[in-house]
C-alpha positions in Angstrom: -15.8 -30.7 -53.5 -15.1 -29.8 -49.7 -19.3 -29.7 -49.1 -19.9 -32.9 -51.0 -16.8 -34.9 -48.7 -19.1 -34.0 -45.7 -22.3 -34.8 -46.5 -22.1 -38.1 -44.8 -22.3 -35.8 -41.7 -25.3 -35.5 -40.9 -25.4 -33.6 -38.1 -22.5 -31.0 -39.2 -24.2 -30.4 -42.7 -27.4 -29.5 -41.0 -25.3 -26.8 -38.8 -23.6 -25.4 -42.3 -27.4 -25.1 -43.7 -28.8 -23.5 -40.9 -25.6 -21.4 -40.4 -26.0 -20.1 -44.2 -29.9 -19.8 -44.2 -29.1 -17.2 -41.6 -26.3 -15.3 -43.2 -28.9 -14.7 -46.1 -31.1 -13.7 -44.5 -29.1 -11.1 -42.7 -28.2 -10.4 -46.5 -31.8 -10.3 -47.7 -32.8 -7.9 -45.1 -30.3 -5.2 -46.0 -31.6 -5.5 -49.4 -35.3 -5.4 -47.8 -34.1 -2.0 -46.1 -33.3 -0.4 -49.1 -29.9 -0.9 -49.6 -28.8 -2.0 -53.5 -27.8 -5.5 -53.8 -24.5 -4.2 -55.6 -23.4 -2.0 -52.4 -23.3 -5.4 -50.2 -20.3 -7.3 -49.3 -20.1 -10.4 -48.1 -16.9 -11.7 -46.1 -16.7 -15.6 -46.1 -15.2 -18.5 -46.5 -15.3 -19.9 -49.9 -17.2 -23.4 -48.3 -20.3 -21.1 -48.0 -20.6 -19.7 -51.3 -23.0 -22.4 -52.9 -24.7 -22.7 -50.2 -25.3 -18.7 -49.9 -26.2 -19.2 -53.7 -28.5 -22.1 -53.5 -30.1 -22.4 -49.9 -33.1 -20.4 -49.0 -32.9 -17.7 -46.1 -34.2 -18.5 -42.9 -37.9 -17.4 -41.9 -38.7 -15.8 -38.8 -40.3 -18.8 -37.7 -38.0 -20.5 -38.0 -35.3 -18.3 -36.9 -37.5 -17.7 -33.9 -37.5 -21.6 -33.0 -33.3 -21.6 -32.7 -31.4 -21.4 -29.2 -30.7 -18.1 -28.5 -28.3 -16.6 -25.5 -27.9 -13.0 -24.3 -24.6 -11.5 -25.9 -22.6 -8.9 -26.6 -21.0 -8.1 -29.7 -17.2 -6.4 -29.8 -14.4 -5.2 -32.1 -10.8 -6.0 -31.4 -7.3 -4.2 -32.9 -5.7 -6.7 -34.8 -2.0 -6.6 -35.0 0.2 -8.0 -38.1 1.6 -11.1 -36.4 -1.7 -12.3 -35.3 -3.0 -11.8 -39.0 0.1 -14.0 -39.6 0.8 -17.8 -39.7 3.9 -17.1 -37.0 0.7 -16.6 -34.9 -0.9 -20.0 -35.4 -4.2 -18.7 -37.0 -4.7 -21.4 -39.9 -5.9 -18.7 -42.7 -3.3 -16.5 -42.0 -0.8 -14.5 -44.2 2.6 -15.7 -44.0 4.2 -12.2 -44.6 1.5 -9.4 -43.7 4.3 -6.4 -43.3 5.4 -7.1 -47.0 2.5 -7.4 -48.4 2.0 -3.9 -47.4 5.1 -2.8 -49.1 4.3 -4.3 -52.3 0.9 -2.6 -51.7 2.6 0.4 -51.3 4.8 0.0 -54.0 1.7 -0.9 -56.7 0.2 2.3 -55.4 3.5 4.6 -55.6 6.3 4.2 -58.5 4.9 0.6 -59.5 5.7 -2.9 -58.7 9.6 -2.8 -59.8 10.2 -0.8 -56.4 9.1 -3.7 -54.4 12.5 -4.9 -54.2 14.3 -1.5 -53.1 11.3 -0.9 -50.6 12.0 -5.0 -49.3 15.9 -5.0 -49.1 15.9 -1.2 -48.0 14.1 -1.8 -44.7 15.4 -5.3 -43.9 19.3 -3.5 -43.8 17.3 -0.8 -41.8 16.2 -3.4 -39.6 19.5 -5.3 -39.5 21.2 -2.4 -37.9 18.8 -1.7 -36.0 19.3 -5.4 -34.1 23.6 -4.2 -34.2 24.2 -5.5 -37.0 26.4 -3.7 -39.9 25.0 -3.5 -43.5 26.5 -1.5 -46.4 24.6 0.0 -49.1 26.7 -1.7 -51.7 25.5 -5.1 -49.7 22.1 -3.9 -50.5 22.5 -3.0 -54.1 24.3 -6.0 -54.8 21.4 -8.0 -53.4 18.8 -5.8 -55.3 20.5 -6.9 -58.5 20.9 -10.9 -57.2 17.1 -11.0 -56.7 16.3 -9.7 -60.4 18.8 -12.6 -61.8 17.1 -15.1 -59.5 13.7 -14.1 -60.7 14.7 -14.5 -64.1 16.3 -17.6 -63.6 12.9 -19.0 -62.2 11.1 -17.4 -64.6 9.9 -14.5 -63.4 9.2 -11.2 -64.4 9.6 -9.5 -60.8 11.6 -11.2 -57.8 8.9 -12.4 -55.2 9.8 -12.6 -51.5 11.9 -16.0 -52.1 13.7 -14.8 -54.7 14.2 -11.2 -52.0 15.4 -13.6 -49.0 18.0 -15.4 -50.9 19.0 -13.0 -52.0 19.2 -10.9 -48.7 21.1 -14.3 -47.0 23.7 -14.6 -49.4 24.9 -11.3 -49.5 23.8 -9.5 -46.2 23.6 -12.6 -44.1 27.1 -14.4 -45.4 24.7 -17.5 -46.2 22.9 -18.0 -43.1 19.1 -17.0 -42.8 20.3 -17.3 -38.5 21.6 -13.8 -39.2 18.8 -12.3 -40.6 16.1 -13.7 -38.6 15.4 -11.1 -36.3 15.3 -8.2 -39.3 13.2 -10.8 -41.5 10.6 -10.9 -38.6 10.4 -7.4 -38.6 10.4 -6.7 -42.4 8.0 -9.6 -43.4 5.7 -9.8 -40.2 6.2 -6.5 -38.6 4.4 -5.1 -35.6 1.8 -2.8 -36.7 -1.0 -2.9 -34.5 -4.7 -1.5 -35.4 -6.9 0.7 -33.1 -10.5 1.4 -32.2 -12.7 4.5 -32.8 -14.4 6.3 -29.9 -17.3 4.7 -29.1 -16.9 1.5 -30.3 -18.3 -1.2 -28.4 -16.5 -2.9 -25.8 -16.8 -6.1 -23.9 -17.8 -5.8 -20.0 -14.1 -6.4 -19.1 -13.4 -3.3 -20.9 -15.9 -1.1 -19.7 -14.6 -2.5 -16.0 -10.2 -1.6 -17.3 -11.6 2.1 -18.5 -13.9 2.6 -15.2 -10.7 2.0 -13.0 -8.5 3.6 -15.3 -10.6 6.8 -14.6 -11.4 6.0 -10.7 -7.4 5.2 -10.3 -6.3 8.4 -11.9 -3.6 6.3 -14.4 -5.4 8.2 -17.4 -2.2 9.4 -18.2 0.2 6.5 -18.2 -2.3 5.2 -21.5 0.8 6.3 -23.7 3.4 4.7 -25.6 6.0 6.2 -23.8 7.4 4.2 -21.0 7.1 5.6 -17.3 7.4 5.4 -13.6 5.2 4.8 -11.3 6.2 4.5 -7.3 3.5 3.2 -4.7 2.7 4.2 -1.1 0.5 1.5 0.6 0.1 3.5 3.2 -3.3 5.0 4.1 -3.0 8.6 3.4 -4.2 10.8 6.8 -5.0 13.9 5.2 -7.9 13.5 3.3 -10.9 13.0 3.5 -12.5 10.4 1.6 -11.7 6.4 2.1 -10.7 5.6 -1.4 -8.5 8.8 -1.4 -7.0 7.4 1.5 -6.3 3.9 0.2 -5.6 5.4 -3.8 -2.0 3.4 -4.2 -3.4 0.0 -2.3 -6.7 0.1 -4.6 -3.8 1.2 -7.9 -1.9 -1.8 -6.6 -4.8 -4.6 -6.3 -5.3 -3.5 -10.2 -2.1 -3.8 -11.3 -1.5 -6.9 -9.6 -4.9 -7.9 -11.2 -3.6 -7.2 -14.7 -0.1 -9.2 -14.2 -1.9 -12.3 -13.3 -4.3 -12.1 -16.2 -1.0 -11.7 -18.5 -2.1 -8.1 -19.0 0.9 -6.1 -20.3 0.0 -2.8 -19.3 2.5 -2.4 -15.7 5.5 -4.3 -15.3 6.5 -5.0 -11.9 10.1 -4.4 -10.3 11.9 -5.3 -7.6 11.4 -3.1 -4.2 14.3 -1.0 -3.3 13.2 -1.2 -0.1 15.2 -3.3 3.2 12.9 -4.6 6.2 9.9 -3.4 5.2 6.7 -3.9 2.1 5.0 -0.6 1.4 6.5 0.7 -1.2 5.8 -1.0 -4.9 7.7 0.2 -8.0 5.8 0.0 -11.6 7.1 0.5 -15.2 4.2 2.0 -17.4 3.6 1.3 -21.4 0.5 1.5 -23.1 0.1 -0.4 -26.4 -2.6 -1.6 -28.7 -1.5 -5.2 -27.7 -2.6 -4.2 -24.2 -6.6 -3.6 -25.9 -6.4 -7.2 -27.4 -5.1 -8.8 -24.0 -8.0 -7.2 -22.3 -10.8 -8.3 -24.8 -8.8 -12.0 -24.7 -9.2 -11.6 -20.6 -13.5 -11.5 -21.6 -13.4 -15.2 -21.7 -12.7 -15.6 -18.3 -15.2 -13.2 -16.3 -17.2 -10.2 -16.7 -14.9 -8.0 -14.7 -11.0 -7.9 -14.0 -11.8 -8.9 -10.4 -14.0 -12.0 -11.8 -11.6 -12.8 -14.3 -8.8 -12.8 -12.2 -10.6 -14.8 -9.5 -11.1 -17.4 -12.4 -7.6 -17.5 -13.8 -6.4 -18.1 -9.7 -8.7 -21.1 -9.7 -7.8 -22.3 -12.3 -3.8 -22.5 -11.9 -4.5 -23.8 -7.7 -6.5 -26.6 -9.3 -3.7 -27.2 -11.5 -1.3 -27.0 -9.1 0.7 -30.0 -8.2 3.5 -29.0 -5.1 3.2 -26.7 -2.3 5.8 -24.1 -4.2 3.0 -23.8 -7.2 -0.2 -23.3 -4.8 2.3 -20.8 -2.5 2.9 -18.4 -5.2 -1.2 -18.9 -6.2 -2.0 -17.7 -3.1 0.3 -14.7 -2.6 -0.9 -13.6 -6.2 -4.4 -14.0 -4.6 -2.9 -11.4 -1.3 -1.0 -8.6 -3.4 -4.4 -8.5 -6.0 -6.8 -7.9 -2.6 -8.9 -10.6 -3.3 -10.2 -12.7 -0.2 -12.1 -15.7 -1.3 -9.4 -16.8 -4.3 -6.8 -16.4 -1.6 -9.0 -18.8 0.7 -9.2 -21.5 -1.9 -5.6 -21.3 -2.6 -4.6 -21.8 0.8 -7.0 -24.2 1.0 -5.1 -26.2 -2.3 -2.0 -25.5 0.1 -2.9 -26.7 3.1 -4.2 -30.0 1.0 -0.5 -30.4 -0.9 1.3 -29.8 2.4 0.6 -33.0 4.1 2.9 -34.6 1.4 6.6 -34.8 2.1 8.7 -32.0 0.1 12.2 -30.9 -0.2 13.4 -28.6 2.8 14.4 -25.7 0.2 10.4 -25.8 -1.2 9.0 -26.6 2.5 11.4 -22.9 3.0 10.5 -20.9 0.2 6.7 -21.9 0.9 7.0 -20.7 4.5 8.5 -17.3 3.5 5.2 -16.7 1.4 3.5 -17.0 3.9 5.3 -15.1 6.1 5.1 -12.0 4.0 1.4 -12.5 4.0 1.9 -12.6 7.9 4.0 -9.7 8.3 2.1 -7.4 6.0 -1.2 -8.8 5.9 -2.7 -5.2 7.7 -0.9 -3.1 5.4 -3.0 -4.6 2.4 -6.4 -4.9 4.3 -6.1 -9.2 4.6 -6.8 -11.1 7.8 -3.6 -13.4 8.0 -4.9 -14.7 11.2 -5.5 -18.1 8.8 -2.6 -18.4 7.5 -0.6 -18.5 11.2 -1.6 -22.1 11.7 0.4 -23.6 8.8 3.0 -20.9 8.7 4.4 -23.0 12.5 3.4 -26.0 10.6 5.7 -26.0 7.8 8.1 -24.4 10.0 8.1 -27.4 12.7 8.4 -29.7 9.6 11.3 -27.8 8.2 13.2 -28.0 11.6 12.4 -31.3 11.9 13.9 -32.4 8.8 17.2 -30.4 8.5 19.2 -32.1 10.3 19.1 -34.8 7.8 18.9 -32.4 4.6 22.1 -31.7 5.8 23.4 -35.2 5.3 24.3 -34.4 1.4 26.8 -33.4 -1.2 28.7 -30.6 -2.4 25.7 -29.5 -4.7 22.8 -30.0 -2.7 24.3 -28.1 0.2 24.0 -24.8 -0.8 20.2 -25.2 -1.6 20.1 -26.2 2.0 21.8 -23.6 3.6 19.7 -21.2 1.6 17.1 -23.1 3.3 18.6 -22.5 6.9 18.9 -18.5 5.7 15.1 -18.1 5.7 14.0 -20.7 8.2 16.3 -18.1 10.8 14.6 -15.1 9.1 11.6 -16.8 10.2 12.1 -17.6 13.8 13.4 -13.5 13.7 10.1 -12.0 12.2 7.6 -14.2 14.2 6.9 -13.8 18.0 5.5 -17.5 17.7 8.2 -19.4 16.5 10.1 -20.3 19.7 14.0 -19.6 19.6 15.4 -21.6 22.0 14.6 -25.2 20.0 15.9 -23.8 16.9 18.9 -22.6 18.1 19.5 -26.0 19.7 19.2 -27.6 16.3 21.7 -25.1 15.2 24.2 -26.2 17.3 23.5 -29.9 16.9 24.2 -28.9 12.9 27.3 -27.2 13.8 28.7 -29.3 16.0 27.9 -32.9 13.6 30.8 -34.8 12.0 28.5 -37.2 9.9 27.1 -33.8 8.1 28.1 -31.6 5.2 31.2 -29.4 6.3 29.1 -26.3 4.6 26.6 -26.8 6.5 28.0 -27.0 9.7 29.6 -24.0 9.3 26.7 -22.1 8.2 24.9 -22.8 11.1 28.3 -22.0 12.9 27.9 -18.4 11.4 24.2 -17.8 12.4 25.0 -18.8 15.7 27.4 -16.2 16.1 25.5 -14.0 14.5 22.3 -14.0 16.7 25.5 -13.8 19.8 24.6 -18.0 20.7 28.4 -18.2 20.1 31.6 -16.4 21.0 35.3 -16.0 19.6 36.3 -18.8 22.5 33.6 -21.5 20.7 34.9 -20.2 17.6 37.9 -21.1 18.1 37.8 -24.6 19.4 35.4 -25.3 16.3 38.4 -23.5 13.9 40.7 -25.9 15.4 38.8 -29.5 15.4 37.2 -28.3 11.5 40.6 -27.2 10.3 42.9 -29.3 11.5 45.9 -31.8 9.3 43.8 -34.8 9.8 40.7 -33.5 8.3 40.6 -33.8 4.4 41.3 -30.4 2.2 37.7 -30.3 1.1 35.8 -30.8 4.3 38.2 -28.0 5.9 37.4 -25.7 3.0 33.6 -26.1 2.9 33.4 -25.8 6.3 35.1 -22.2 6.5 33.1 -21.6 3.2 29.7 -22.2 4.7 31.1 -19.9 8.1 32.1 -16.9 6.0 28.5 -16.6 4.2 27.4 -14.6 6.3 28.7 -12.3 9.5 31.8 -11.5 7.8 33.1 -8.4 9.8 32.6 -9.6 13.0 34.7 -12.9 11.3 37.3 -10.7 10.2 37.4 -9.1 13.5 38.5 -12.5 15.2 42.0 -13.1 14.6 42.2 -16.7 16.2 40.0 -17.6 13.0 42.9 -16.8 10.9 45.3 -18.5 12.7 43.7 -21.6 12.9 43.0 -21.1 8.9 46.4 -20.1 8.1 47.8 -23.3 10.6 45.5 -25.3 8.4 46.8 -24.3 4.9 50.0 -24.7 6.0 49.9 -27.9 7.0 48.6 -29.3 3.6 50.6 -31.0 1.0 50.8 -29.7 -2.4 47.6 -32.1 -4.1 45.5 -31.2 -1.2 46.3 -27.6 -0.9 44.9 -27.4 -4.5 41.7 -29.2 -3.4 41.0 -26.7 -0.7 42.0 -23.9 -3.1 39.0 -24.6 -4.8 36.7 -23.9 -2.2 38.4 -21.1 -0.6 38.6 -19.4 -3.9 34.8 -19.9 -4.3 34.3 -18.6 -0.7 36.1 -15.4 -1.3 34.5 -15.0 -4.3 31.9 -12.9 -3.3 33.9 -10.6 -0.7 34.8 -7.2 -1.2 37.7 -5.2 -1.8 37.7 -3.7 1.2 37.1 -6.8 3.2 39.9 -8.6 1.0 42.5 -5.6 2.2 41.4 -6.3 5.8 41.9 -10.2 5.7 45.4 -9.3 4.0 46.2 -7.3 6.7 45.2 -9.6 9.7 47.6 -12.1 7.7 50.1 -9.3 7.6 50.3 -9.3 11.3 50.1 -13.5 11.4 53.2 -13.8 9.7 54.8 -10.9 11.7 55.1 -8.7 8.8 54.1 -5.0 8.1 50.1 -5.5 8.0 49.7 -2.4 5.1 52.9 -4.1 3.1 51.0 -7.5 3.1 47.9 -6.4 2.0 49.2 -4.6 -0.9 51.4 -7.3 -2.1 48.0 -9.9 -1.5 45.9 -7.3 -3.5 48.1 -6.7 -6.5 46.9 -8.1 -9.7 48.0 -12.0 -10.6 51.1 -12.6 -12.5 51.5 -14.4 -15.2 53.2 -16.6 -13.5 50.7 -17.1 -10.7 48.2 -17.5 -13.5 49.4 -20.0 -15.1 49.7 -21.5 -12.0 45.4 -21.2 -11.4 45.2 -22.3 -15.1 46.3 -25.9 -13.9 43.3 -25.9 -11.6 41.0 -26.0 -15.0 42.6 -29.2 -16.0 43.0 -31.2 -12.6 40.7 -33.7 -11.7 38.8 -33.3 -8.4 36.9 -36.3 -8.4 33.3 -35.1 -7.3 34.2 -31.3 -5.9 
């Protein structure tokens, strides 16, 4: 019925006959070899069955006059949830890892122990996820699946009849409970393998050949491990590659994350002021085989795949944050050319106006690609030009990202955090102009308090202010006629950063503790916001060392103070802080 629906197509029922004319013929010449027409087996779908039966096979001639391409021909492991629905693939089974256990069970004590073999590994899998299951839970639901089967009719309970009855009595009536466990029972994870000397696509051949060159033979195990990079060249031996073994083991690695291969997981450097060290996790698993042969579609080789996959996200890429990270994907996989066309893409994007956090984060890319450029054998030399670009723009436009509200300003002064790292790591960023700025931004009424006291606190930290600016700031910012919250987020955006050297300055404290005097009750609790925020993050030992400058403030015994100020709460004082949750602060 399907075949005769289509005949109107012409053109796609013409395809069909050639496509089957060909398959018998592949057919007829195994039986030409020698090979008994009972000992083949064909694998199809059931449209090509009549025509298999009725068409003739092709001729040479005419097989001869066809299109023909240069190819190669591979086999891929196949794991259970791709052979599944779950996985999108439109003939798929909808419960692969249960159809093995009732394969299991037909071939062991019979189909009645499909059931116990069902239930028995779901509860296994339950627990597994943290969840408790007794076994009276599972014989009870062993027994509710028989007397749903018969109910419907049937002689054995199918997997409808297992599920409800797994819900109702191990999942108190909701499949949410189960989910996780049902995945695993009914889909599973089994994943198939490959023989030795199989054939393998040109990707492959490329993973196995660095696999070998790389010496990360052993890390092709199941069993998760470490492995810790040195990108420096190695002067004591002989050969070039020997030398540069980590950087080469890190341009791969790097090579595989961008082409979504699973094999190395990256983690964060443990490592303070400086970029040669790189930190992998290891795991090897058939998955990994079937990302690889997936990874075929976009090159012959990792390098030309990866080069492919880089192109195609930078001409994808619509802001400069998205063509950034392209391009330092491009730098830590050592690959010149996509790293040219990505800054390229960048350079392109950048002429539009962006937010001063992106303009930022985009200029600390590239300044990692600066910084480190020799380490990983890339000429940055390129990349200097728009590094002072977006840096210019990014001075040029804070002062006025600093003209916004409680929730934009601490993207902005994140923003001011790496536009000073900036000026720090780079020769050729003048300091003098951006320290000006700074103190314009401190020194502002018409900008956010937070702000203003951020750049207060980098100023002081790079020793462009002292205790004597310090203080006349303290006591114009947190003074009685300046409202609660602009007080607060002021002192908030100064104690971000530099905090000893604040601690250290007692006048700070006065003013501080002047300030919070001077408050009435509704706008002390507006303040108390903020300054709770600001302390947040402080430790314990800088918390004991506040108390104690308070201590001596109030002209008490500095070690009584701060033990009395680092006690727990109260439940008094609690209750008090528990009002907080409930009173309305407008637009803090």
């Amino acid at each position: 019925e399907l075949r005769i629906s289509v005949e109107d197509a012409t053109l796609r029922t013409a395809e069909n006959l050639v496509r089957e004319a060909y398959m018998k013929r592949v057919i007829q010449g195994a039986i030409d070899s020698g090979i008994p027409a009972e000992k083949i087996f064909c694998v199809c779908g059931a449209f090509h069955v009549a025509g298999l039966e009725q068409n003739a096979p092709l001729t040479a001639e005419e097989c001869s006059a066809l299109p023909a391409v240069e190819s190669s021909a591979t086999l891929m492991p196949y794991s259970y949830y791709r052979l599944s629905t779950r996985a999108g693939y439109g003939a798929g089974n909808r419960a692969p890892a249960y159809f093995h256990l009732l394969w299991n069970a037909l071939n062991g004590a019979g189909i009645q122990a499909a059931p116990y073999l069902y239930l028995t590994h779901l509860a296994a899998a339950h627990r597994r996820a943290g969840n408790l299951v007794s076994a009276a839970e599972v014989i009870e639901a062993v027994r509710l699946a028989g007397t749903l089967a018969a109910m419907r009719g049937s002689r054995y309970p199918v997997l409808a009849d297992l599920r409800d009855a797994a819900v109702t009595t191990m999942g108190h009536g909701s499949f949410s409970e189960l989910a996780v466990a049902a995945a695993a029972t009914e889909i599973g994870d089994r994943v198939g393998s490959l023989p030795e000397g199989v054939s393998r696509t040109s990707v492959q051949e490329d993973f196995y050949r660095q696999l070998g060159e790389l010496r990360l033979e052993k890390y092709r195990v199941l069993e998760l491990q470490r492995l810790d990079l040195d990108l420096r060249e190695r002067l004591n031996v002989k050969s070039l590659d020997a030398a540069l073994l980590d950087l080469r083991r890190s341009f791969f690695l790097h090579r595989l994350r961008v082409l979504n291969i699973h094999f190395a997981r990256s983690l964060p450097s443990r490592q303070e002021g400086a970029n040669w060290g790189e930190y992998w996790e290891m795991r090897w698993t058939p998955e990994v085989e079937i990302e690889i042969v997936e990874s075929s579609l976009l090159g012959d080789t990792l390098a030309g795949a990866a080069a492919f996959a880089l192109k195609e996200r930078a001409e994808k890429s619509a802001s400069i944050r998205e063509a950034s990270e392209i391009f330092q994907d491009a730098f830590l996989c050592g690959m010149p050319a996509a790293a040219a066309h990505a800054l390229a893409v960048l350079q392109g994007l950048a002429v539009d106006a962006a937010a001063i956090g992106e303009v930022a984060e985009t200029a600390q890319r590239l300044s990692l690609v600066v910084r480190y450029g020799d380490l990983r054998r890339f000429d940055a030399a390129p990349v200097v030009p728009l590094l002072e670009q977006l840096y210019r723009r990014a001075c040029l436009t804070l002062e006025d990202a600093c003209r916004c509200d409680a929730k934009a300003a601490p993207a902005v002064t994140t923003a001011m955090d790496s536009l000073n790292l900036l000026q720090l790591s780079h020769d050729f960023l003048e300091e003098a102009p951006w320290l000006e700025l700074l103190e314009r931004v401190s020194d502002r009424d018409a900008l956010n308090t937070r702000c203003s006291g951020a750049a207060m606190s980098i100023l002081l930290e790079r020793g462009a202010a002292d205790e004597t600016l310090l203080a006349r700031k303290g006591s114009r910012r947190l003074s009685p006629g300046v409202p609660a919250d602009l007080g607060a987020g002021w002192f908030e955006g100064l104690a971000s950063r530099n905090r000893y050297a604040l601690i250290a300055w007692l006048s700070l404290w006065r003013h501080l503790d002047g300030y919070l005097s001077s408050l009435e009750d509704l706008e002390f609790r507006r303040a108390l916001v903020f300054l709770r925020r600001s302390f947040a993050d402080f430790t314990p030992a800088e918390k004991n060392d506040i108390a104690e400058n308070l201590g001596e403030i109030w002209g008490v015994n500095a070690l009584q103070a701060a033990e009395a100020l680092m006690n727990d709460i109260t439940g008094a004082e609690q209750a008090v802080l528990s009002e907080l949750e409930e009173f309305d602060f407008d637009d803090i």
